[in-house]
C-alpha angles and dihedrals in degrees: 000000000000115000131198095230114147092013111120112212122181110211130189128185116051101184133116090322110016104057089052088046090047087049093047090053094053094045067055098070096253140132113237129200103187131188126191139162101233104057090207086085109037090051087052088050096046091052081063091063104263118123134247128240116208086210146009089248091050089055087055088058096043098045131074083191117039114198118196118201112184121187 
C-alpha cells in the first residue's frame, strides 16, 4: 500500500467534509499544515498531530499540495 509520508499538504476549510478528508490524509501517511476560520477545530486537529497556519498565505508558503474546501 502507498502512503503520503513525507509528503506536506496545506489544507483550508475544516468543516463537514474538509476536516474527514484532513484526518484521512494523516491516517495516510501524510503532514498536514491546516487554516481555518473558526480556531475549535483547528486546535482538535493539532492535538492529532497536524500543524497550524497562521494564514492562508502562510500555509502557501508551508505546503508542496494546497486543498481548498469551500463551503
Amino acid at each position: 500500500m502507498r502512503t503520503l509520508s513525507a509528503t506536506m499538504i496545506g489544507f483550508i476549510g475544516l468543516g463537514l467534509m474538509g476536516r474527514p478528508l484532513s484526518l484521512n490524509l494523516k491516517r495516510a501517511g501524510a503532514q498536514l499544515v491546516i487554516y481555518n476560520r473558526s480556531r475549535r477545530v483547528v486546535d482538535e486537529l493539532v492535538a492529532l498531530g497536524m500543524t497550524a497556519a497562521d494564514s492562508p498565505r502562510a500555509l502557501d508558503h508551508s505546503a508542496l499540495i494546497k486543498v481548498l474546501e469551500k463551503n
